[in-house]
C-alpha positions as CSV (number, residue, x, y, z in Angstrom):
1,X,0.0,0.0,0.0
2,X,1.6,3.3,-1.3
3,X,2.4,5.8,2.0
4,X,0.1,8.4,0.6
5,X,-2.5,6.7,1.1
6,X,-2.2,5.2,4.7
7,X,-1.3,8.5,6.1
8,X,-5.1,9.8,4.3
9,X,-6.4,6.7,6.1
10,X,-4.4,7.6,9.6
11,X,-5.7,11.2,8.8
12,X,-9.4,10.7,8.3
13,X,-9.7,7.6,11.3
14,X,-7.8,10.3,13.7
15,X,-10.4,12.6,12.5
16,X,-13.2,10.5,12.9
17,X,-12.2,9.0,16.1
18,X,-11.6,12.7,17.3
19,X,-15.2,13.6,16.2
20,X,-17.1,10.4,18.1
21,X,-15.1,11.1,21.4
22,X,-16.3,14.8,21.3
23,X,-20.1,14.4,19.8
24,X,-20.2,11.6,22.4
25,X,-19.6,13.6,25.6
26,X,-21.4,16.3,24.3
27,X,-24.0,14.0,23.8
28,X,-23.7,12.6,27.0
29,X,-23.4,16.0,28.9
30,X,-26.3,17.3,27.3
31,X,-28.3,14.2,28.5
32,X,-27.2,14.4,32.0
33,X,-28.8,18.3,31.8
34,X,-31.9,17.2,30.6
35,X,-31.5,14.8,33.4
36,X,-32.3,12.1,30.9
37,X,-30.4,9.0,31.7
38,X,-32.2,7.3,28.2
39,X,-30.0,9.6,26.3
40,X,-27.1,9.1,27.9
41,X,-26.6,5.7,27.6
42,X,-27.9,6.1,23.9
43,X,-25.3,8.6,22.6
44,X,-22.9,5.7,24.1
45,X,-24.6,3.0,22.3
46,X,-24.9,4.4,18.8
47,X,-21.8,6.7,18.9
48,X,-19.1,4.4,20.8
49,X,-18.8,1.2,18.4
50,X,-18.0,3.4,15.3
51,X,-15.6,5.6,17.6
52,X,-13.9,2.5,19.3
53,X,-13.4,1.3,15.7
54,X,-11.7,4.4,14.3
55,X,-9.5,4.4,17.3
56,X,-8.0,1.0,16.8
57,X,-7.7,1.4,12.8
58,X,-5.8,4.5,13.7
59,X,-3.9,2.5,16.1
60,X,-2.7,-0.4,13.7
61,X,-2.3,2.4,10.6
62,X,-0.2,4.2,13.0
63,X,1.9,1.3,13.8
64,X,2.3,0.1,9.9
65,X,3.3,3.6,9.0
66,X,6.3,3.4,11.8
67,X,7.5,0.6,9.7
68,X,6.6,2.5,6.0
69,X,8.6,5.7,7.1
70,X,11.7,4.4,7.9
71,X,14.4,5.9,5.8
72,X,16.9,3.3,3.6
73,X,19.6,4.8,3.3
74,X,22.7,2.8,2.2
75,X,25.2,4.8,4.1
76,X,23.4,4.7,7.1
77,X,25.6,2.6,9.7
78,X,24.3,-0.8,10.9
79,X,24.9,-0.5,14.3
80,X,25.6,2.9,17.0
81,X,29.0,3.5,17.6
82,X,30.3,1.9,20.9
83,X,31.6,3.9,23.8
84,X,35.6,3.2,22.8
85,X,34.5,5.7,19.7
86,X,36.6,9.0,20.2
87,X,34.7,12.1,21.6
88,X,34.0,14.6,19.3
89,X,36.5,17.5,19.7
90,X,36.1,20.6,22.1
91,X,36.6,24.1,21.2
92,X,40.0,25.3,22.4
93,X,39.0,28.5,24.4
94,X,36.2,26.5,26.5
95,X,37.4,26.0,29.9
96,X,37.3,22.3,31.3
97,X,36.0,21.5,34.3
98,X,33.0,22.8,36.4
99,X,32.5,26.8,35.7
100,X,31.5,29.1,38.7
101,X,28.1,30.8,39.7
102,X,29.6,33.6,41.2
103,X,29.1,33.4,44.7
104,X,31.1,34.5,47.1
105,X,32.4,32.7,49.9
106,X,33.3,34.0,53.4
């Protein structure tokens, strides 16, 4: 599947996932001001399924796009250097060591 068109999918399931979490406690806080407990638990009903579902195709179109994205680069090096690798140089006119804060001591 060409990259363009899982990050549309991730895109529009974020989207749609984002809407159904908001319509539903909207829904929900309108139905606890009414004072209507029917509503409430409808908005859950009818609303949650389709959000749940956008959430978790989000989810897995997330995780296949961390695996599509990954740069190949043949010069890239196969492994991080090790800690016997040399430091990078320092400038000559920075100090070594700890600097002062300039308090005084007594």
């Amino acid at each position: 599947m060409p990259i363009r068109l899982l990050q549309l999918l991730f895109r529009l399931s974020v989207l749609a996932f984002l809407v159904g979490g908001v319509l539903i406690v909207l829904g929900q806080a309108a139905g606890i001001a009414l004072g209507d407990a029917a509503w409430v638990s409808a908005v859950e009903e009818h609303a949650g399924p389709p959000t749940c579902i956008a959430a978790s195709a989000s989810g897995l179109i997330a995780f296949l796009l961390s695996y599509a994205n990954k740069p190949q680069s043949a010069d890239a090096p196969a492994e991080p250097q090790s800690a016997d690798a040399p430091a990078e140089p320092q400038p000559a006119d920075a100090p070594a060591g700890p600097q002062p804060t300039g308090a005084v001591e007594n």
